[in-house]
PDB file as gemmi writes it, atoms N, CA and C in Angstrom:
CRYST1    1.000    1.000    1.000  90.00  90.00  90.00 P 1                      
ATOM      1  N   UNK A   1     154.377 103.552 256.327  1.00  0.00           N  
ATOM      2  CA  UNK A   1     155.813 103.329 256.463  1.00  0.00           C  
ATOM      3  C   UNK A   1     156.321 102.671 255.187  1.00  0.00           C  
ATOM      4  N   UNK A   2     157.425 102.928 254.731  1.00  0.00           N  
ATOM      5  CA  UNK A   2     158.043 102.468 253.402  1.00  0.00           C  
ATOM      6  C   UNK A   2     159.482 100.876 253.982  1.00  0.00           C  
ATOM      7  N   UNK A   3     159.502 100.380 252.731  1.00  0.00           N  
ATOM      8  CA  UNK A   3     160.404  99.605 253.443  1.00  0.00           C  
ATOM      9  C   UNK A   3     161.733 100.064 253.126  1.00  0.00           C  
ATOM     10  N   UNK A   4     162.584  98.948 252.936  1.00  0.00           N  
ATOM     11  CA  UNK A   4     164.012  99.526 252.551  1.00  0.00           C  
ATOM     12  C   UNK A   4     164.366 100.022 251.192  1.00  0.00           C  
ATOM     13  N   UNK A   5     163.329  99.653 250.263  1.00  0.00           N  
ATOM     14  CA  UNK A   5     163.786 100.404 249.062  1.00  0.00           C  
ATOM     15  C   UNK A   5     162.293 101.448 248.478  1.00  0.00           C  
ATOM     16  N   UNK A   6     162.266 102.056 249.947  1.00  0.00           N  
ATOM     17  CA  UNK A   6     161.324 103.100 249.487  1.00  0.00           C  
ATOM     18  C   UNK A   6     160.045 103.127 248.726  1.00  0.00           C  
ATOM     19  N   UNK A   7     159.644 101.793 249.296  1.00  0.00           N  
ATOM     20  CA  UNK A   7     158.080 101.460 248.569  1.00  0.00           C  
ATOM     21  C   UNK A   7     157.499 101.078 249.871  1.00  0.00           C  
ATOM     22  N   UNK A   8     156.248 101.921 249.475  1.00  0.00           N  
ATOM     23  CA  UNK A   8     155.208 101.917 250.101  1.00  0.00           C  
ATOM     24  C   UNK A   8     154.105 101.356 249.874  1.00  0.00           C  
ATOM     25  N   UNK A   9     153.645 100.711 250.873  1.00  0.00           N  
ATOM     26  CA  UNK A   9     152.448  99.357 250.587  1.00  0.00           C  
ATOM     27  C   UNK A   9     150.989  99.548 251.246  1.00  0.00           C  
ATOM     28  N   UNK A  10     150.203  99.661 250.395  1.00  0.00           N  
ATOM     29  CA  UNK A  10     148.555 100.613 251.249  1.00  0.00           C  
ATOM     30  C   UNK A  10     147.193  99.345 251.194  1.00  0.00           C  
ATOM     31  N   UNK A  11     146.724  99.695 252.073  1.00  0.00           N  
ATOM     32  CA  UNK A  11     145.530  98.539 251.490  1.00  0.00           C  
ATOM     33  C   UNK A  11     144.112  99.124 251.774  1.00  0.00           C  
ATOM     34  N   UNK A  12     142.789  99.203 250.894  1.00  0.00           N  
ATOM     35  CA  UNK A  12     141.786 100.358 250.733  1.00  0.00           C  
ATOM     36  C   UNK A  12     141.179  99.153 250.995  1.00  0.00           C  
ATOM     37  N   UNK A  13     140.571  99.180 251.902  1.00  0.00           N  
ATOM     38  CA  UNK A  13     139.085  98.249 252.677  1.00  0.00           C  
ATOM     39  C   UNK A  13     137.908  98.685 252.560  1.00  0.00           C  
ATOM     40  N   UNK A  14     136.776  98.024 252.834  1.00  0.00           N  
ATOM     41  CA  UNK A  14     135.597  98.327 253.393  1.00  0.00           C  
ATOM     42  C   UNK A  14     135.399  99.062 254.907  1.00  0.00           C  
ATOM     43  N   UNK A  15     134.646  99.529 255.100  1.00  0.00           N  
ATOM     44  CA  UNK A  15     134.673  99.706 256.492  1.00  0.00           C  
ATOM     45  C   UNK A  15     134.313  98.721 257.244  1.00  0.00           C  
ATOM     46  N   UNK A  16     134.756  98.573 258.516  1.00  0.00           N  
ATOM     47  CA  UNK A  16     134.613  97.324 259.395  1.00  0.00           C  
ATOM     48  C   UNK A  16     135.377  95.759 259.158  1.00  0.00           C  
ATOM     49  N   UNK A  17     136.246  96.292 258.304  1.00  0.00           N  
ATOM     50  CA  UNK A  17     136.981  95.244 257.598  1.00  0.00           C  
ATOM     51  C   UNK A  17     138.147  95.122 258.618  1.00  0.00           C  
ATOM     52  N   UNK A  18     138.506  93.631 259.052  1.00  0.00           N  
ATOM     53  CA  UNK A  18     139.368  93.617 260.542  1.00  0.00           C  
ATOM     54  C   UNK A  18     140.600  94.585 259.991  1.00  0.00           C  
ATOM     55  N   UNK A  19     141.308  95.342 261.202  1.00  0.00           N  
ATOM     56  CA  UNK A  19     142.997  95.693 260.520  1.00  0.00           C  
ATOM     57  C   UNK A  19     143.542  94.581 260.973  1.00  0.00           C  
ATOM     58  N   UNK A  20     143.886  93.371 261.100  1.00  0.00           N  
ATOM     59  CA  UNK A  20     144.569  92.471 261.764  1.00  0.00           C  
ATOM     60  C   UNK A  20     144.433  91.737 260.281  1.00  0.00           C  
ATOM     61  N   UNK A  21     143.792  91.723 259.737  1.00  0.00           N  
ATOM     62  CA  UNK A  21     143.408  90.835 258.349  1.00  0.00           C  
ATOM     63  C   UNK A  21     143.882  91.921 256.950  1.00  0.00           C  
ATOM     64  N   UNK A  22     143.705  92.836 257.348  1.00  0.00           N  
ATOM     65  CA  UNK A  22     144.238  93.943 256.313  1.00  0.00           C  
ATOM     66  C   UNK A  22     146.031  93.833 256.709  1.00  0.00           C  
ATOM     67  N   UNK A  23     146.074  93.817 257.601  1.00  0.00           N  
ATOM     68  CA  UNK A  23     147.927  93.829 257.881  1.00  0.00           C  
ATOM     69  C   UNK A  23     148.345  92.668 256.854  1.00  0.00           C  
ATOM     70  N   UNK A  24     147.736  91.272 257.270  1.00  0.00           N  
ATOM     71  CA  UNK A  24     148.240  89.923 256.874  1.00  0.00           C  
ATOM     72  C   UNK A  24     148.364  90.266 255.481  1.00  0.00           C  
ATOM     73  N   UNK A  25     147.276  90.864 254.868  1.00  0.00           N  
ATOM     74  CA  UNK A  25     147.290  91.289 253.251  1.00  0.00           C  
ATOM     75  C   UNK A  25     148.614  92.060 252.865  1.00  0.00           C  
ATOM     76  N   UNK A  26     149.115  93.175 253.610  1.00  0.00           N  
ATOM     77  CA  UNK A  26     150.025  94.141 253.352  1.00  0.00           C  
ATOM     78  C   UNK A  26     151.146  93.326 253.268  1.00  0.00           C  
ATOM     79  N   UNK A  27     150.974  92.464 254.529  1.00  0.00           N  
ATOM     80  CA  UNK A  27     152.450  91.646 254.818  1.00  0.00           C  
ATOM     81  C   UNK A  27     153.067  90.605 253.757  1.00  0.00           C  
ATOM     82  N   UNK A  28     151.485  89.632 252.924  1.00  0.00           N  
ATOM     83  CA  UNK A  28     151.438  89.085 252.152  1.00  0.00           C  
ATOM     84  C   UNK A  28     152.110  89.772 251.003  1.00  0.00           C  
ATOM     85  N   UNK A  29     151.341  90.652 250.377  1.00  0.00           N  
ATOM     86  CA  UNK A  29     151.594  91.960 248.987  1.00  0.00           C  
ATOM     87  C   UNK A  29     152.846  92.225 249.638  1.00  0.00           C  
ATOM     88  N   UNK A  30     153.408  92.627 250.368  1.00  0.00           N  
ATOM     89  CA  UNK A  30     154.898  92.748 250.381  1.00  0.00           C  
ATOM     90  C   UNK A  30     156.036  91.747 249.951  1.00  0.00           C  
ATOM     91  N   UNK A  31     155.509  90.417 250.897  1.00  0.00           N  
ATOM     92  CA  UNK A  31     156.375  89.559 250.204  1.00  0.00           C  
ATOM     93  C   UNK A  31     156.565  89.032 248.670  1.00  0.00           C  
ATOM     94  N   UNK A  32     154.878  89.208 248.440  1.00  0.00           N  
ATOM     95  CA  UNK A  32     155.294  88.632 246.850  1.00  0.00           C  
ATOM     96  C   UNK A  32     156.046  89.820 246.008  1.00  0.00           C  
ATOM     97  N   UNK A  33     155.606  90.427 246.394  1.00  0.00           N  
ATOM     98  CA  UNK A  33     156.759  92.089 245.283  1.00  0.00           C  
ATOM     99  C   UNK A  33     158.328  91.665 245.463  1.00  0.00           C  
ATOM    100  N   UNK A  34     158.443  91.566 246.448  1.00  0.00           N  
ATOM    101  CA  UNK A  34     160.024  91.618 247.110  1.00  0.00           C  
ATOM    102  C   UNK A  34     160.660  90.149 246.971  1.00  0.00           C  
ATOM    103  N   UNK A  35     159.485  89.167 246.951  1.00  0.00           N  
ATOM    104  CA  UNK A  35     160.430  88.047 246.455  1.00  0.00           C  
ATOM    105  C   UNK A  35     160.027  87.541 245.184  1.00  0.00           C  
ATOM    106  N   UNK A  36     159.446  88.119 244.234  1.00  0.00           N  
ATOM    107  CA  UNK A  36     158.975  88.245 242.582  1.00  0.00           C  
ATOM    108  C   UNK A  36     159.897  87.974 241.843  1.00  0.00           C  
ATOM    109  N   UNK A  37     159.585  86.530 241.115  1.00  0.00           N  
ATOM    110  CA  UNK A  37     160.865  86.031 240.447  1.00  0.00           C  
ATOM    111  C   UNK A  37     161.014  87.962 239.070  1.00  0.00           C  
ATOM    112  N   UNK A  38     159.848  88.449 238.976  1.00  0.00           N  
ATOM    113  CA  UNK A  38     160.392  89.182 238.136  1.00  0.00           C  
ATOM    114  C   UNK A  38     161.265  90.113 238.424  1.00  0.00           C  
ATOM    115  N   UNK A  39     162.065  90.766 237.698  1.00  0.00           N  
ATOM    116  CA  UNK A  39     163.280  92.120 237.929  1.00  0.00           C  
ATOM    117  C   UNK A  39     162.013  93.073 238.761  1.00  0.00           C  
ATOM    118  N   UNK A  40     162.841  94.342 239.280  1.00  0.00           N  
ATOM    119  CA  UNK A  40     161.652  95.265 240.205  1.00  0.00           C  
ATOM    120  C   UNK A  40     161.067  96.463 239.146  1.00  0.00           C  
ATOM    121  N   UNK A  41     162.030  96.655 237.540  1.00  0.00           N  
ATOM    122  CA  UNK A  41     161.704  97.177 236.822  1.00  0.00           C  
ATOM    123  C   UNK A  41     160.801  96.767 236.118  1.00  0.00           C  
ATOM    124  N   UNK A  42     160.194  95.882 235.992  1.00  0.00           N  
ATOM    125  CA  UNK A  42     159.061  95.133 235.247  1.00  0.00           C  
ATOM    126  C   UNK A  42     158.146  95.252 236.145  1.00  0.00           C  
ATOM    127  N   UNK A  43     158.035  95.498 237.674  1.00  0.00           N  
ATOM    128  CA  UNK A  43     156.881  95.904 238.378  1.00  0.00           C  
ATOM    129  C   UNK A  43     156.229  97.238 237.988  1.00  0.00           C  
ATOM    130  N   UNK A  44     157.163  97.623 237.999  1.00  0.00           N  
ATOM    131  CA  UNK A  44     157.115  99.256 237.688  1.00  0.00           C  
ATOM    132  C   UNK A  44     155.945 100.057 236.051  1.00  0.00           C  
ATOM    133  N   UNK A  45     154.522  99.941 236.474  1.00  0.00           N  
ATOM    134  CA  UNK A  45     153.955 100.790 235.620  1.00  0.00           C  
ATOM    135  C   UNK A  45     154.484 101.534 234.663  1.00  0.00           C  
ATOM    136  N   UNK A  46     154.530 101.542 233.258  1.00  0.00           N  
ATOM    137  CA  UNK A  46     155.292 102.739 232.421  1.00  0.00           C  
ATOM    138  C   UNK A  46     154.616 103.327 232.193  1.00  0.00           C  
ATOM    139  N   UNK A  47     152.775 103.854 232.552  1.00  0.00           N  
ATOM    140  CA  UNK A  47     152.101 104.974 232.435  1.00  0.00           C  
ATOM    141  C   UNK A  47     151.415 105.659 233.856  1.00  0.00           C  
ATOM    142  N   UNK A  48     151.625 106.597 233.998  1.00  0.00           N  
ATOM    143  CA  UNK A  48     150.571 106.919 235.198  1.00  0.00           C  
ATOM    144  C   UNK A  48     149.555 106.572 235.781  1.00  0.00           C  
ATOM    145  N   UNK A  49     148.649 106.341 236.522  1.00  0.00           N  
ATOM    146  CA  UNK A  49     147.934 105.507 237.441  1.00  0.00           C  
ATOM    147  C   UNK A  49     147.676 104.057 236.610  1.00  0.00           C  
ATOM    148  N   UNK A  50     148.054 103.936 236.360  1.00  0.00           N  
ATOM    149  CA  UNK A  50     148.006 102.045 235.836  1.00  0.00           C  
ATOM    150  C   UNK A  50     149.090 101.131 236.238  1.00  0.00           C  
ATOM    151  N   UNK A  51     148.842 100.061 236.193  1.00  0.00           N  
ATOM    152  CA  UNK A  51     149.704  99.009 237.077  1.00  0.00           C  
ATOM    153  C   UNK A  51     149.900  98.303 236.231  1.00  0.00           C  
ATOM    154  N   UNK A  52     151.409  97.981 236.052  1.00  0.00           N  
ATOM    155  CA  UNK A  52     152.236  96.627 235.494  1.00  0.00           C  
ATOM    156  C   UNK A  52     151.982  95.621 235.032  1.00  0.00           C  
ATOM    157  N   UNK A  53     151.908  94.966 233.722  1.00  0.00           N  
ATOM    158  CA  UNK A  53     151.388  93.302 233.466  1.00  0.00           C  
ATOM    159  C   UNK A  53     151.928  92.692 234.482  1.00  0.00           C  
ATOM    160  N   UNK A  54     153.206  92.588 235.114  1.00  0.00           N  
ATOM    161  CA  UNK A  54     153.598  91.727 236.035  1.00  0.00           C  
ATOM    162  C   UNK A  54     153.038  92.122 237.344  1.00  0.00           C  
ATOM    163  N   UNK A  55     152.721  92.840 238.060  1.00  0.00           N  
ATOM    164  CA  UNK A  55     152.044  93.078 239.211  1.00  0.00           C  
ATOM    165  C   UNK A  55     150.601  92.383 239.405  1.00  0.00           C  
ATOM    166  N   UNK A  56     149.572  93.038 238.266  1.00  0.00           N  
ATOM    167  CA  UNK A  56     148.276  92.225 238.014  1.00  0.00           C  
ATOM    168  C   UNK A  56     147.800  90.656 238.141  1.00  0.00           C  
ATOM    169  N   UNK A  57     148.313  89.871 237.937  1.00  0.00           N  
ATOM    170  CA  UNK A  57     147.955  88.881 238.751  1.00  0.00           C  
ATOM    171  C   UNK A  57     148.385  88.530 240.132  1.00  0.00           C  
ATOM    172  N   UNK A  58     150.041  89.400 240.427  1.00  0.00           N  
ATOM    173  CA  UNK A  58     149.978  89.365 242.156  1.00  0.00           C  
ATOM    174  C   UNK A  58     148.347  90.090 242.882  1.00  0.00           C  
ATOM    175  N   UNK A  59     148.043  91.450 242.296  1.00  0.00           N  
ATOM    176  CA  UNK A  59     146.794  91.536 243.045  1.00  0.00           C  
ATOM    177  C   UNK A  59     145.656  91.040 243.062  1.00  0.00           C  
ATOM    178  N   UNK A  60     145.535  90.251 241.536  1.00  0.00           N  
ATOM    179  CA  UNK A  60     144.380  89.564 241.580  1.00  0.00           C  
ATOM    180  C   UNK A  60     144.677  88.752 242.541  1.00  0.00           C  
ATOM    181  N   UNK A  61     145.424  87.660 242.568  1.00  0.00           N  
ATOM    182  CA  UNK A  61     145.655  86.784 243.732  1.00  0.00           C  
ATOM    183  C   UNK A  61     145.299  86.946 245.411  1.00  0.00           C  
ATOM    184  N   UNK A  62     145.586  88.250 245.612  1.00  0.00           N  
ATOM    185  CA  UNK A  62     145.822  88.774 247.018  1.00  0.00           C  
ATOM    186  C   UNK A  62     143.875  89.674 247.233  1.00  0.00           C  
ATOM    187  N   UNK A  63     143.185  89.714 246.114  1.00  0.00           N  
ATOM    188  CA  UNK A  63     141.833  90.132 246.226  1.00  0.00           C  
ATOM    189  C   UNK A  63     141.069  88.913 246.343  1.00  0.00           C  
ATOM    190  N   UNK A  64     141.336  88.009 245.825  1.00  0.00           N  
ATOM    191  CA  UNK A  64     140.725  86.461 245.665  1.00  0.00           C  
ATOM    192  C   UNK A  64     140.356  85.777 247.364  1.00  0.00           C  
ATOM    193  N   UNK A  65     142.023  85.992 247.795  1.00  0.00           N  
ATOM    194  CA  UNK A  65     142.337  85.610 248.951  1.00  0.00           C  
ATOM    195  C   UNK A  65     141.700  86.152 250.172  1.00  0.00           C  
ATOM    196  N   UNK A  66     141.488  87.544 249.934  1.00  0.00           N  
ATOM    197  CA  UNK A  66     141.454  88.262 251.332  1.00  0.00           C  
ATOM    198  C   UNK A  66     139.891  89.099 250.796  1.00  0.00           C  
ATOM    199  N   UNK A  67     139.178  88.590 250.251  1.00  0.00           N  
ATOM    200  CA  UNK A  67     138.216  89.230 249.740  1.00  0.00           C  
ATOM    201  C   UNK A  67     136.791  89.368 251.007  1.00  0.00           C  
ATOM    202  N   UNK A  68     137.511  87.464 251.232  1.00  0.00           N  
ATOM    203  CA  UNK A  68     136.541  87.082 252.785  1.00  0.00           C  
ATOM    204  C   UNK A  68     137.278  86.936 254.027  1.00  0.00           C  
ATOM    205  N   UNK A  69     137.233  88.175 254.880  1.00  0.00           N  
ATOM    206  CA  UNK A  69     138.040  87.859 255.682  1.00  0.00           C  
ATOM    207  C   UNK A  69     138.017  86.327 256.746  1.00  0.00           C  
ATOM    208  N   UNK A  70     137.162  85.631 256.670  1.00  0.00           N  
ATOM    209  CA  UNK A  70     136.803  84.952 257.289  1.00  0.00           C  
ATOM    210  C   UNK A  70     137.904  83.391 256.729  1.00  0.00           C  
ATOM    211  N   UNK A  71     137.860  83.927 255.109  1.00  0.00           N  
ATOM    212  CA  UNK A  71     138.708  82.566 254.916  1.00  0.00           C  
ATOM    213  C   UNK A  71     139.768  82.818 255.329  1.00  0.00           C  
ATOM    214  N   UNK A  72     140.359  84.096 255.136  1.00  0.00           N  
ATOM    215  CA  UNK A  72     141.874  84.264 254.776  1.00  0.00           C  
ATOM    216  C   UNK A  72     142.173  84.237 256.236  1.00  0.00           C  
ATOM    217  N   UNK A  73     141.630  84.405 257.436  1.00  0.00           N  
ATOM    218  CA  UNK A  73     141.932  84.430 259.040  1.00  0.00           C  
ATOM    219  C   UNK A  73     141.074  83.352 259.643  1.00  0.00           C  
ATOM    220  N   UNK A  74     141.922  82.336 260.204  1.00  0.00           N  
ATOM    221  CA  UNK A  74     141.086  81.541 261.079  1.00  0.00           C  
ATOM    222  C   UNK A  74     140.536  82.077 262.021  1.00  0.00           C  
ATOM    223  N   UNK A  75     141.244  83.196 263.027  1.00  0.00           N  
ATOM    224  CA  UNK A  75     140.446  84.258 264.226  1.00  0.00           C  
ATOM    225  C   UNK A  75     139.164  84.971 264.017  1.00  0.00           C  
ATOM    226  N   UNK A  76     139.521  85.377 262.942  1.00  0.00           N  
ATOM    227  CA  UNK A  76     138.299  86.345 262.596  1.00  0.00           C  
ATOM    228  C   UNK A  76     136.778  85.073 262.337  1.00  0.00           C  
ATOM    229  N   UNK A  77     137.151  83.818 261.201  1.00  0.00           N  
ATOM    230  CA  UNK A  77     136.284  82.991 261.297  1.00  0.00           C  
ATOM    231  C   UNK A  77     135.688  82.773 262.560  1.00  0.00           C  
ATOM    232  N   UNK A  78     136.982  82.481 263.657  1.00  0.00           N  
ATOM    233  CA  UNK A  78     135.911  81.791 264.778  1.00  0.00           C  
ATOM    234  C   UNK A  78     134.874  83.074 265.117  1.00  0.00           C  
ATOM    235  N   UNK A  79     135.947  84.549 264.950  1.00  0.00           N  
ATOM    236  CA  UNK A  79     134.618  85.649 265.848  1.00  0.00           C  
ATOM    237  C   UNK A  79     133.451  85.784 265.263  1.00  0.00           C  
ATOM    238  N   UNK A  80     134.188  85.285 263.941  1.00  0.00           N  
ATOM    239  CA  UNK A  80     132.151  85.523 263.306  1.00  0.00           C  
ATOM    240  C   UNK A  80     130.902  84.144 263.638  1.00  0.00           C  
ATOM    241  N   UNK A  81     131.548  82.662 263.883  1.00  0.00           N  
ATOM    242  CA  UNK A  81     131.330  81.892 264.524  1.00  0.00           C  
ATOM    243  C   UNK A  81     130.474  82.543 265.674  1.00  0.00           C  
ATOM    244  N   UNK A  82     131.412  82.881 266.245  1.00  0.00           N  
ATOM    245  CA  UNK A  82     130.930  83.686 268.047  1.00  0.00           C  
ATOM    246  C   UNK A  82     130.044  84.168 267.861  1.00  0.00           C  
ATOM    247  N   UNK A  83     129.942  85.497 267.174  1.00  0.00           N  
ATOM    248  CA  UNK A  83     128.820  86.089 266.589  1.00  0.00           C  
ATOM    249  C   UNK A  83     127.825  85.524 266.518  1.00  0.00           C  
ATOM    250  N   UNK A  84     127.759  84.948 265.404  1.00  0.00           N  
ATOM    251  CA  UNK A  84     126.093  83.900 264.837  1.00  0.00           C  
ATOM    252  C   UNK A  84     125.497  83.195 266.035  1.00  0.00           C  
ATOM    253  N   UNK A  85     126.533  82.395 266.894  1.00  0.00           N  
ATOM    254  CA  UNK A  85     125.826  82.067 267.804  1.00  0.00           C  
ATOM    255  C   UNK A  85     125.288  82.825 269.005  1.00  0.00           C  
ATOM    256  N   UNK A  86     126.107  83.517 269.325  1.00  0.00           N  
ATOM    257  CA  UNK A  86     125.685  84.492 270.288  1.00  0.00           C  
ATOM    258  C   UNK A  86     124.724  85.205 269.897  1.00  0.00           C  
ATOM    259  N   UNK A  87     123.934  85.840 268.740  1.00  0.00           N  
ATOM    260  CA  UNK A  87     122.727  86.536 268.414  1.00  0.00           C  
ATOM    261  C   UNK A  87     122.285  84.995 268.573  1.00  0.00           C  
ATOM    262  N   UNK A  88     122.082  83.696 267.877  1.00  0.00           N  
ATOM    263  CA  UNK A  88     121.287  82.585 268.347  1.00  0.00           C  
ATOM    264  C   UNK A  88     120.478  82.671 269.352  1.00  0.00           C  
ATOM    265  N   UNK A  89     121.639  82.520 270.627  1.00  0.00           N  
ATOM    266  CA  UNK A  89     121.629  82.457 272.055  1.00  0.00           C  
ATOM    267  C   UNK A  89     120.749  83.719 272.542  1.00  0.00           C  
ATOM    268  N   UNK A  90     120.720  84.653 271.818  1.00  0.00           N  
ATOM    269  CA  UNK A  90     120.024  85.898 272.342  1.00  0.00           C  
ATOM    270  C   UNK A  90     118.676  85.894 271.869  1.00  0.00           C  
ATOM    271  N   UNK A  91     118.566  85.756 270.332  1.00  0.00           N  
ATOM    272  CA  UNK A  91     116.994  85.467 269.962  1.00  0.00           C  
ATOM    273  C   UNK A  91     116.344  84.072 271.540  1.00  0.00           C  
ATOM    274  N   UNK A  92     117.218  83.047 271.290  1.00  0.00           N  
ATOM    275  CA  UNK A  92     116.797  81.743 272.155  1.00  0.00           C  
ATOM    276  C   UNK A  92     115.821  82.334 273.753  1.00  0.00           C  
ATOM    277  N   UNK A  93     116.371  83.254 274.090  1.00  0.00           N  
ATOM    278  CA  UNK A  93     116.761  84.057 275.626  1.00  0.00           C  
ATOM    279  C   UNK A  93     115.391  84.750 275.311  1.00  0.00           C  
ATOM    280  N   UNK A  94     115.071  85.275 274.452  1.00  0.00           N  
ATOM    281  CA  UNK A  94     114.113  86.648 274.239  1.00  0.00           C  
ATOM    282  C   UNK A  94     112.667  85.784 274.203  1.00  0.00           C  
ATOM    283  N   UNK A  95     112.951  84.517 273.048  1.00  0.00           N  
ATOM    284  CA  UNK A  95     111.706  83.703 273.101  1.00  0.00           C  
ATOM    285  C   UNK A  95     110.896  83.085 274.542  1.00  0.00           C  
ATOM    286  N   UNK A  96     112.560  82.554 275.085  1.00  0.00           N  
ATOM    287  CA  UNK A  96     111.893  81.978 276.205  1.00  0.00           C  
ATOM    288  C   UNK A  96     111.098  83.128 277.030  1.00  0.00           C  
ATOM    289  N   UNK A  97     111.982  83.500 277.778  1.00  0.00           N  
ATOM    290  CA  UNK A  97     111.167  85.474 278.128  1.00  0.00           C  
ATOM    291  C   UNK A  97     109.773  85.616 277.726  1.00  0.00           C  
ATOM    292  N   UNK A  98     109.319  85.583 276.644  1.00  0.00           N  
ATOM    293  CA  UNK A  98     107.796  85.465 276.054  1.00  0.00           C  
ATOM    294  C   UNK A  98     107.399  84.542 276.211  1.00  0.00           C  
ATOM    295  N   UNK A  99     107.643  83.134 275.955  1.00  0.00           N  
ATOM    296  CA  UNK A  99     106.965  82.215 276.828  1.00  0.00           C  
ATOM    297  C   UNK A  99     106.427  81.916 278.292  1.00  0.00           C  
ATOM    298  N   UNK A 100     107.488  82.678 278.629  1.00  0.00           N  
ATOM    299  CA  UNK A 100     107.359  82.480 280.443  1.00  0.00           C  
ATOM    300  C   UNK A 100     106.186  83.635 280.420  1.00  0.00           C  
ATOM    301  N   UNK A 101     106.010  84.761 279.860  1.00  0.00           N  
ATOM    302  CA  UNK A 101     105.254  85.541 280.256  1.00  0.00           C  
ATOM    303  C   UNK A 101     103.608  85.032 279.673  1.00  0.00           C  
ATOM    304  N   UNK A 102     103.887  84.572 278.493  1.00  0.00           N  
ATOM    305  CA  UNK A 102     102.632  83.832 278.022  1.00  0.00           C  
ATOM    306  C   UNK A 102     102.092  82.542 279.346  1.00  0.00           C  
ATOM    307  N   UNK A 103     103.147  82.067 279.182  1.00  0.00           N  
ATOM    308  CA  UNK A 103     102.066  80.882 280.192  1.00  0.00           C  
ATOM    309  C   UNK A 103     102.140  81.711 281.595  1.00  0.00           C  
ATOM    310  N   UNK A 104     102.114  82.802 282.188  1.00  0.00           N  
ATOM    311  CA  UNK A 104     102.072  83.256 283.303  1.00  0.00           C  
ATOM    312  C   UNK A 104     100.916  83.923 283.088  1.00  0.00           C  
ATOM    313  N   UNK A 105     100.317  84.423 281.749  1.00  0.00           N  
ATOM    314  CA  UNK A 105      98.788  84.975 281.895  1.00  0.00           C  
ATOM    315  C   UNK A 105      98.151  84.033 281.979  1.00  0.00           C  
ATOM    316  N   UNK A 106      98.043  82.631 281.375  1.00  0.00           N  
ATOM    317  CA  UNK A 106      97.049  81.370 281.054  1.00  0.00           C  
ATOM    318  C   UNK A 106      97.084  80.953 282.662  1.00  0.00           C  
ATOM    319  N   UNK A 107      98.183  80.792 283.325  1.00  0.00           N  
ATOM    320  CA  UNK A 107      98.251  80.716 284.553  1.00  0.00           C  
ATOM    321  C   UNK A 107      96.894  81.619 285.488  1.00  0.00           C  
ATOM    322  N   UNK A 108      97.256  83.001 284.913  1.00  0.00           N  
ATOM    323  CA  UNK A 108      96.376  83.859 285.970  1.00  0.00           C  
ATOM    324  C   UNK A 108      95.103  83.551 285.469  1.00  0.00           C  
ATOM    325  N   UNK A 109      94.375  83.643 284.164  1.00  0.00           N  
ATOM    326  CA  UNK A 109      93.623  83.275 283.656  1.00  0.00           C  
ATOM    327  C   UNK A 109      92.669  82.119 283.993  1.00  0.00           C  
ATOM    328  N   UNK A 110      93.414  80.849 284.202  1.00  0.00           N  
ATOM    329  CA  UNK A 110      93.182  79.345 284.606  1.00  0.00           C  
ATOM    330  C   UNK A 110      92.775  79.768 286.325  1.00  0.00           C  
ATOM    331  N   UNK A 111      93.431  80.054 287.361  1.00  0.00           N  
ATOM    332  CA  UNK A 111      93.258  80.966 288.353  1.00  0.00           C  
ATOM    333  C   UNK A 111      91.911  81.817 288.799  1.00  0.00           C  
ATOM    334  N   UNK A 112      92.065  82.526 287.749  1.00  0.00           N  
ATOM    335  CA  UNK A 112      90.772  83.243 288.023  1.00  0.00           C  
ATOM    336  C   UNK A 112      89.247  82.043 287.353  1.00  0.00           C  
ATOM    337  N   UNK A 113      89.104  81.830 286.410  1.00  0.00           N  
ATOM    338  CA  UNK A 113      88.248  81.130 286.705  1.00  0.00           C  
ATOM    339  C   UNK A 113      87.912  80.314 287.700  1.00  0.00           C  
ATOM    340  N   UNK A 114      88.542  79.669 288.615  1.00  0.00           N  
ATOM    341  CA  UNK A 114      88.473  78.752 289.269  1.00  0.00           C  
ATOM    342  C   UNK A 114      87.777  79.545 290.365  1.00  0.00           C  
ATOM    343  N   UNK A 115      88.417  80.491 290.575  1.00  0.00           N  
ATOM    344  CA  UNK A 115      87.523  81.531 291.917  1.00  0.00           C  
ATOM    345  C   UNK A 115      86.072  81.992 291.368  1.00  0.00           C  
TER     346      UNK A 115                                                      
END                                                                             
């Protein structure tokens, strides 16, 4: 979608990269263009696929920022939070599981000798 003066704003991710964190980026890169102390003609590339001295440090800025989604979104931080622990919690679960089954042979083991 373009805005009101017919610019269009794209953002090329990784895969698995949140869209909720890619939006914030678009939304971000929009505002700084549109409220850019520079004129909109100085945004404006004067050669084909190359980008503007004045644009170039808006994107460096906005790659810096959103590079980790984790900084640039507190949500996404906590889900990856969630994450780490929850595989934790699952290795934790799997060990015990093998323990219980380990001391349930020493059990049968201890058992049978006795008979």
């Amino acid at each position: 979608a373009a805005d009101d003066g017919g610019r269009v704003f794209i953002c090329i991710t990784k895969e698995g990269y949140p869209a909720r964190v890619a939006h914030m980026c678009l939304e971000e890169m929009q505002d700084h263009i549109l409220l850019s102390p520079h004129n909109s003609a100085s945004l404006v590339a004067t050669k084909p696929h190359e980008l503007s001295d004045a644009i170039l440090p808006i994107l460096d800025d906005l790659v810096d920022k959103f590079d980790d989604p984790s900084q640039a979104d507190a949500l996404t931080s906590v889900n990856r939070k969630i994450d780490v622990t929850t595989s934790v919690m699952q290795d934790n679960i799997t060990q015990i599981l093998e323990n219980d089954s380990k001391l349930e042979e020493i059990e049968s083991k201890v058992e049978g000798e006795k008979d």
